[in-house]
N, C-alpha and C positions, 0 to 999 in steps of 0.2 A: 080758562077761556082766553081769546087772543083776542087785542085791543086793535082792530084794523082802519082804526081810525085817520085820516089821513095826516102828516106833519113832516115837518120840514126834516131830514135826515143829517144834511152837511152839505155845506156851501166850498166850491174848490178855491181858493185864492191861490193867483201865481206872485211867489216870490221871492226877487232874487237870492237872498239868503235864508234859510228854512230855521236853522238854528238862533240868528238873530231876531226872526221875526218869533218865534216862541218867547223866546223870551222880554220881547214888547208884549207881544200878549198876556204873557206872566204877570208880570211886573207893574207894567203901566195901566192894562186894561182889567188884572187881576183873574184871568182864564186859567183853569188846569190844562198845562203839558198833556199830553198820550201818547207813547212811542216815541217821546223823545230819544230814551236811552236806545231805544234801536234803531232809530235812525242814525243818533251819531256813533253805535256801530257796523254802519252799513248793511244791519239785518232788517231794517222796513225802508221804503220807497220816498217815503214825507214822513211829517209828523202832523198832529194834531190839535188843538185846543177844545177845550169841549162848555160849551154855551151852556147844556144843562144835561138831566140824564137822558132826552132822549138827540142832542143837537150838537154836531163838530163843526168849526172849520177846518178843510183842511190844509197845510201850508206847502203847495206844489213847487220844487225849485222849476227854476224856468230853464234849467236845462232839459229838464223833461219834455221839451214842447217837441219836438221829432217823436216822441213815443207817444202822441194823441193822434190814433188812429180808429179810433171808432166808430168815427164818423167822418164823410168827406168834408175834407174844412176847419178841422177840430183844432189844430195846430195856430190856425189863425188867430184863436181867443188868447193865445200868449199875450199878455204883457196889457190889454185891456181889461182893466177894472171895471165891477158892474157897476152903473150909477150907486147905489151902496145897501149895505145892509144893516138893520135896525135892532137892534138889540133892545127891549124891554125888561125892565130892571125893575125894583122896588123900588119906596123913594130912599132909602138907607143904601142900599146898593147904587142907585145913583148919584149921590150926593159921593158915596166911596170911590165911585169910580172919579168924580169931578177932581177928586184931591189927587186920589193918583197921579190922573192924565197933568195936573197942574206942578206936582212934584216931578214929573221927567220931561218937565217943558213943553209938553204936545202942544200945540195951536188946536184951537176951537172956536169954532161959531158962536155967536151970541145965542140966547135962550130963546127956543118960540116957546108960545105958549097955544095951547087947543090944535096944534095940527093934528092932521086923521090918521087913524093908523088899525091896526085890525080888528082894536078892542073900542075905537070913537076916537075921540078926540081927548090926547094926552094933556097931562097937565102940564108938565118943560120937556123938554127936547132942545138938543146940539147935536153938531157934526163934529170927524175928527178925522184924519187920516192917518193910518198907519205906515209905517217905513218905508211900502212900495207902492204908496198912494192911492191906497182901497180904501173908499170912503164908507166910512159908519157914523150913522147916528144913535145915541143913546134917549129913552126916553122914561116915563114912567106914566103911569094911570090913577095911584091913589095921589 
């Protein structure tokens, strides 16, 4: 049977450096690579991070922005980051990502507490921005 249920598939982020920003990804926010190795053999387009099994982002060089023809206008989202995206974590995986982001020096927002988000209102929450200034917030629920 097929799960046609609806969900988020992958989010495009443009950024200047592909391989650099994997590896922020790696590292500091703790995401698996996908297609690294063939990206930096020039046999796939970008690379990938992958949020969970069903969730990528993916890491667009922003030379690419002349090849967004899909749509009239597509080319224009170069280089504009979305207000940001939210990553929902456990509280172990949050706390692991705190130390991370605190060991490669990331800047973060102070902690909210009870903001809304798609499961109610979270227990902490912060913000953070990665190397091409795409803002994420990380949060938890239990």
């Amino acid at each position: 049977m097929t799960d046609h249920t609806p969900r988020l598939d992958h989010v495009v982020l443009w950024v200047r450096d592909p391989l650099a920003a994997a590896d922020f990804y790696e590292k500091a926010v703790g995401l698996e690579t996908v297609r690294l190795a063939e990206f930096a053999a020039g046999e796939a387009p970008f690379p990938s991070v992958r949020v969970n099994d069903a969730t990528i982002l993916d890491l667009m060089p922003l030379t690419y922005v002349e090849r967004m023809t899909m749509l009239p206008g597509s080319a224009d989202s170069a280089g504009h980051p979305v207000n940001h995206v939210c990553l929902s974590l456990s509280r172990g995986d949050f706390d692991a990502l705190l130390s991370r982001l605190e060991e490669h020096s990331v800047p973060m927002s102070d902690h909210s507490h009870d903001s809304f988000g798609a499961r109610g209102a979270a227990t902490r929450s912060f913000y953070f921005r990665d190397p091409d200034g795409n803002v994420f917030e990380a949060r938890h629920y239990d």
